[in-house]
C-alpha positions in Angstrom: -57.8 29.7 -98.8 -57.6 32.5 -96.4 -60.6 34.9 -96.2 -60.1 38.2 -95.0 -63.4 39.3 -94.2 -62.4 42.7 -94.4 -61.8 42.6 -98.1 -64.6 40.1 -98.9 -68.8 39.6 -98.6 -69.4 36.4 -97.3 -72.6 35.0 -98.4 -73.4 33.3 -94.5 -76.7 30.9 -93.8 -77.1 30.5 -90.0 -78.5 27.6 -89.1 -80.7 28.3 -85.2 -83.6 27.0 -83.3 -84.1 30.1 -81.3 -85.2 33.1 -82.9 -83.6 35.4 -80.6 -79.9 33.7 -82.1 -81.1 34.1 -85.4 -81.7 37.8 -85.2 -78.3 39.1 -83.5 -76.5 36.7 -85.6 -77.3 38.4 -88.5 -77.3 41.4 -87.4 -74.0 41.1 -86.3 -72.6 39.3 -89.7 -74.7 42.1 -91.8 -72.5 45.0 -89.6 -69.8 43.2 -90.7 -71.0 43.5 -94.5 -71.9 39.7 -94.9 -74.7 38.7 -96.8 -76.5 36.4 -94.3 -79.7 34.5 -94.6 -81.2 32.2 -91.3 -83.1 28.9 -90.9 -84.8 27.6 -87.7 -83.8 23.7 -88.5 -81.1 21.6 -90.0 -83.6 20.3 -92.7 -84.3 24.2 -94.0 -80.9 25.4 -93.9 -80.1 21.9 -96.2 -82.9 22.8 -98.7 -81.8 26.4 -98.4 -78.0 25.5 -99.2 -79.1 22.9 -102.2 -80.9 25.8 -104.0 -78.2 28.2 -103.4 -76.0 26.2 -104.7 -78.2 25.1 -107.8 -78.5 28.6 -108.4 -74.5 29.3 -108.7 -75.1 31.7 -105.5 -73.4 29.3 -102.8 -73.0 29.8 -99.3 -69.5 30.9 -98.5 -70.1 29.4 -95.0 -72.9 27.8 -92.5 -72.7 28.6 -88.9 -75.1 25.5 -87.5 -76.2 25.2 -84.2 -75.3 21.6 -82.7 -78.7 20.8 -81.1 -82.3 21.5 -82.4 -84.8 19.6 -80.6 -86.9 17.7 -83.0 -85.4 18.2 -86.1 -82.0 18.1 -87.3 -79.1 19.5 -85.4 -75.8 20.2 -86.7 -74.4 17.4 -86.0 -76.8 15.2 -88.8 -76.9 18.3 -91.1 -73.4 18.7 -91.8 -73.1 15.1 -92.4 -76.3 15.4 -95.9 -74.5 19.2 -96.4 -71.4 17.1 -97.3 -73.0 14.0 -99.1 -74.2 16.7 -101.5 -71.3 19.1 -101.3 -68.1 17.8 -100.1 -66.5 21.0 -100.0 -69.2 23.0 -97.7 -67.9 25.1 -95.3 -69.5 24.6 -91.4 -69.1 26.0 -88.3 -70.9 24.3 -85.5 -72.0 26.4 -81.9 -73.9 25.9 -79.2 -74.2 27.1 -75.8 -72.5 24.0 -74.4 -69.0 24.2 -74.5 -67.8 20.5 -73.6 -68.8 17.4 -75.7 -67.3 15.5 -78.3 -68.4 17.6 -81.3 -67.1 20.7 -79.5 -64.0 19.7 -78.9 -63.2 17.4 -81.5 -65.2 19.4 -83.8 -62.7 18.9 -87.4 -63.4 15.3 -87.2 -67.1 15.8 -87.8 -66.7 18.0 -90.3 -66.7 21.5 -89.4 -64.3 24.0 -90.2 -65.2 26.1 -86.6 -66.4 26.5 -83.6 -68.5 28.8 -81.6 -69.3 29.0 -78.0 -72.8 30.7 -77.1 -73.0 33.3 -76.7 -69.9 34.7 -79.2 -68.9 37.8 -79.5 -68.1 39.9 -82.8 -63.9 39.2 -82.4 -64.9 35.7 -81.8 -66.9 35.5 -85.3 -64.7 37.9 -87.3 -61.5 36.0 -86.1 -63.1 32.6 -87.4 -64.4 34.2 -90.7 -60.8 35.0 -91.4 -59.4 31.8 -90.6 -61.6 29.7 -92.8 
């Protein structure tokens, strides 16, 4: 399925640590006419999805930050998102733009990836592709 995100709301979670990330993210997405909501770790934005989803209000797409110190990162979340819905949509970022996940990001599961800091061509270009 191609999204055109011109033609469609998205209903976006983004998954961040830093508060600061969190804020412009959405802020950004919401410009874009996205409905967004945020969490801080991997463990919230899980709980978050499961009740969207329960709800019949799923998320179109989660943009999850690969590393959050103490809790769960990307990485782990993505792989629980799954168990529960195979189809979920990810896109995994960070401000690191080598690694293994980063590069080889499709074979962990995500549908994306974003560099830190991205800018609004970078997010609307990936938004159309998934």
């Amino acid at each position: 399925d191609t999204v055109n995100t011109n033609d469609k709301k998205l209903s976006i979670l983004i998954m961040d640590d830093e508060e600061s990330v969190r804020t412009i993210t959405s802020k950004l997405l919401r410009l874009l006419g996205h409905n967004v909501d945020c969490a801080e770790c991997g463990e919230q934005a899980i709980e978050m999805y499961k009740n969207s989803y329960m709800n019949n209000k799923k998320y179109d797409v989660v943009f999850m930050d690969l590393i959050v110190p103490g809790k769960l990162g990307g990485k782990e979340a993505i792989k629980i998102l799954h168990e529960f819905d195979p189809n979920a949509k990810a896109i995994i970022s960070s401000g690191y733009s080598t690694g293994e996940i980063m590069s080889n990001y499709q074979s962990y599961g995500f549908c994306g990836v974003l560099t830190k800091p991205y800018q609004i061509e970078e997010v609307q270009k990936i938004l159309n592709e998934i």
